[in-house]
N, C-alpha and C positions, 0 to 999 in steps of 0.2 A: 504493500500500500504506500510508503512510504517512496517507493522507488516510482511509481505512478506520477507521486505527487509531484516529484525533483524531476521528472521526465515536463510533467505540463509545464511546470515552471519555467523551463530551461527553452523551451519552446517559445512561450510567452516573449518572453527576453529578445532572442533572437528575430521574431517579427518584426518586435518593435524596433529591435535593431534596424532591420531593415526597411521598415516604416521609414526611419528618420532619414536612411541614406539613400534612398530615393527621393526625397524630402528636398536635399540638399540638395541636388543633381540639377544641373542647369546645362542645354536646356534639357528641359522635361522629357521624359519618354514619350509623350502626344504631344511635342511641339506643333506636329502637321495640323492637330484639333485647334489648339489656342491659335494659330496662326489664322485658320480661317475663320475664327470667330470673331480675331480683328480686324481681318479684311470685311467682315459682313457688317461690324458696328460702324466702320469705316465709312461705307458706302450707304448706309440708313441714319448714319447722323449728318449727311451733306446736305439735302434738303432743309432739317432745322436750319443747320449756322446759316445756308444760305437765307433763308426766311429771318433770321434775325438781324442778318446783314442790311436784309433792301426793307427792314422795316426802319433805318433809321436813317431811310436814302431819300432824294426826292427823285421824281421821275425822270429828270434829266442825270443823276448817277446813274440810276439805275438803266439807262441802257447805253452805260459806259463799260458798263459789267464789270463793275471796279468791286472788288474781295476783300472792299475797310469799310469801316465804318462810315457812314455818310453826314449832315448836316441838316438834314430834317425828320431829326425824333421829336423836337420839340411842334414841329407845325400837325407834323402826325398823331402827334397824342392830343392834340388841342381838336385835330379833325375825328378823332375814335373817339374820347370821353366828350369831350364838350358840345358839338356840334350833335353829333350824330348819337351819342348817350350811351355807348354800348355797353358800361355795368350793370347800366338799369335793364338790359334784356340778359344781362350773363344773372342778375337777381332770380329774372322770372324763370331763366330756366336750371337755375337751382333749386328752387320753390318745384317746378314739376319735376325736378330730376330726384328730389328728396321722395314727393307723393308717389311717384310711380315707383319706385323701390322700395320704398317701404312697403305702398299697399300689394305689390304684388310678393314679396317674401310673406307675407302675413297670410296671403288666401291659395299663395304657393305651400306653406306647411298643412292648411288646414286641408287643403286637396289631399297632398300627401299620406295624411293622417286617417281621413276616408278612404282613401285604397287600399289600405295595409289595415288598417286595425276593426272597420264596422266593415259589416252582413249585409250586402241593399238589394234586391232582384235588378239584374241588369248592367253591375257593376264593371265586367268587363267590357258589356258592350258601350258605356258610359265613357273607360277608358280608355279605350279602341277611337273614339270619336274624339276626345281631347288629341288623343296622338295625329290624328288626318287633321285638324287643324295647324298643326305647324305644317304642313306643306301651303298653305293659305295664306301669303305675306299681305300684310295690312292694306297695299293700295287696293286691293280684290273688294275691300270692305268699306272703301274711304267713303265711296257716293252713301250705302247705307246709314254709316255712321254720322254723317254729313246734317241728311236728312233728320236722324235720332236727337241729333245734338240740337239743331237748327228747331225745333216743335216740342223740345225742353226752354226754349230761351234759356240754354247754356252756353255762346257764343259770345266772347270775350270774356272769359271766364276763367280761372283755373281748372274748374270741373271739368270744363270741355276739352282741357291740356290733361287729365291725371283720370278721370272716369274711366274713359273708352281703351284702356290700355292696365286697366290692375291686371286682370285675367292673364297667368301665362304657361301656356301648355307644356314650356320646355321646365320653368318653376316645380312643375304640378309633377313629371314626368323624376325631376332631378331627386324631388323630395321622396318622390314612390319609391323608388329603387333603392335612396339611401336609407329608409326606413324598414324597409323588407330585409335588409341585412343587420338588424339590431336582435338580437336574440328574444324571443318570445317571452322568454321567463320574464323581464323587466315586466310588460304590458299586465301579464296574469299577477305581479305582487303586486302593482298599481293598484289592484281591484282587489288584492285582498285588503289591502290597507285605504281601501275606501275611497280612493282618489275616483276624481270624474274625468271625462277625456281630455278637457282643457286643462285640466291640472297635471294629469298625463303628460301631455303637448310640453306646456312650458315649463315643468319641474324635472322633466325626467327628458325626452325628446331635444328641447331645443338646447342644454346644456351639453350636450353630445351631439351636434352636429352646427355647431360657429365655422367648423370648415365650410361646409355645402353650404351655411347663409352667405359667408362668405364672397363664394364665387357666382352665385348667384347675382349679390348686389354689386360685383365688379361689372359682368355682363350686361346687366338692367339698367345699371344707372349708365354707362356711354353708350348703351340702345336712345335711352332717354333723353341726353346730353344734345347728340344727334340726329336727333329727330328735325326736318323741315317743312316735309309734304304737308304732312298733315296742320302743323302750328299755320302754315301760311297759307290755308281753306280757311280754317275754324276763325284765326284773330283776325280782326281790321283794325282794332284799337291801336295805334302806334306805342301806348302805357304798355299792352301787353305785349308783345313781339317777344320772341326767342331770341339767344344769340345768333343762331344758324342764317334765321333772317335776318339779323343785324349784319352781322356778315356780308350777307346777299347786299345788303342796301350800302355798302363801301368801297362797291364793285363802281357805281357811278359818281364821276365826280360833278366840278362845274362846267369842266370842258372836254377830261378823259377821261381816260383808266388812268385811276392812282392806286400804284404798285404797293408805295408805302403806308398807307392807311390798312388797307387793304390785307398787306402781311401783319403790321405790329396786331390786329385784332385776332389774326389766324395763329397769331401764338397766345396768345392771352385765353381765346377763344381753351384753347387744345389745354392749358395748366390742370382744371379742374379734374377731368380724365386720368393725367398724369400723377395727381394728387392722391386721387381715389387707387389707384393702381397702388401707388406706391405701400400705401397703408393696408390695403388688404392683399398685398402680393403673397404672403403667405399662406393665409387662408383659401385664396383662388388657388394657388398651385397643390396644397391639400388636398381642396374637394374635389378638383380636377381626375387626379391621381390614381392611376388603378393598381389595387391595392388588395390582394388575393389574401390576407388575415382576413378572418371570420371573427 
């Protein structure tokens, strides 16, 4: 026994031996790996710098095609914030980019929670029918919606930005699956200790699964973010506008295309996305993740 033990040990040792001097090894054994991963970050961070380059150009830099910094950031931020107001539409579509993630994580578990745990006649075929809905992208629906929205006198509205969009198949679908792999024993103690299903849900359910909200509310909120079709049917009120249309409305100026208005907003626009990424990048790669532990 004793010789078992000096045997693992001595093993142990040695890996890590070797752990460290591979560790040390320069370059690396997948140098060819890191090597393309810097050509790829290479080639996908040229568009930024270029976009933050001719947001501080005026249009005669800019089709100089000069690679420095230019002389009109200042006229540019006076024509995106002041002129043209674009916080006040990056506000309203936070305000919708918050409602439509929220409310659709919220009637994405509860879906979830009805596929896996309650008895209903017709449940698969119920199921079956959420799933053919994601082949069905929203402009299919826009005229109906249009109309639905238009005979609520919900037009100009947040409702009419965050209503017509809680429902989401791929939500309802994310949550079914991840719940079906949680061991049954949890549900049957729930019930003996007298819990009800919403107590279930978010005592026992939603504490085990921040991954899958997660990556849920990565995907929903820059579905959200980006959204334009529809915000530029439903809004006329200029108070409510999205960014997306704001955006759109930067594209004309008083006599051309101005490049640098134009960019400084398409980065500004793009932060909040980046923001939201940044902060749940763990939990998206998570829930993402397939993951063969039971």
């Amino acid at each position: 026994m004793e010789c078992e033990t000096v045997s693992s040990t001595v093993q142990e040792q040695t890996s890590t031996a070797i752990y460290a001097e591979n560790s040390r090894a320069w370059p690396p054994k997948r140098w060819y790996a890191h090597g393309v991963l810097w050509i790829a970050c290479f080639f996908l961070g040229i568009p930024l710098f270029y976009a933050l380059i001719v947001s501080t150009q005026t249009n005669a830099e800019v089709f100089r095609y000069q690679f420095v910094l230019g002389s009109g950031l200042q006229s540019n931020w006076d024509i995106v914030f002041h002129q043209r107001h674009l916080h006040e539409y990056m506000i309203n579509s936070l305000i919708m980019t918050a409602g439509i993630t929220v409310g659709k994580t919220i009637f994405s578990l509860l879906a979830g929670l009805a596929f896996v745990y309650f008895r209903f006649p017709g449940k698969w075929l119920v199921f079956g029918f959420v799933l053919m809905t994601l082949m069905m992208p929203t402009e299919v629906l826009i005229i109906a919606l249009f109309r639905i929205i238009s005979r609520l006198n919900w037009a100009n509205t947040y409702l009419a930005l965050i209503v017509p969009f809680l429902a989401s198949a791929t939500g309802a679908f994310l949550f079914r699956q991840h719940f079906a792999s949680i061991p049954a024993e949890l549900s049957e103690a729930a019930q003996l200790d007298g819990a009800n299903p919403l107590q279930f849900l978010f005592r026992v359910l939603v504490p085990m699964s921040w991954n899958t909200i997660g990556a849920l509310a990565v995907v929903q909120s820059i579905y959200a973010w980006n959204m334009y079709i529809w915000p530029n049917m439903i809004i006329s009120d200029p108070k409510m506008e999205v960014v997306q249309v704001g955006i759109g409305a930067l594209r004309s100026g008083e006599s051309a295309l101005q490049y640098g208005p134009l960019m400084l907003g398409a980065v500004f626009a793009s932060l909040p996305p980046v923001i939201v990424f940044i902060l749940l990048q763990k939990p998206f790669m998570s829930g993402f993740a397939l993951n063969r532990e039971k």
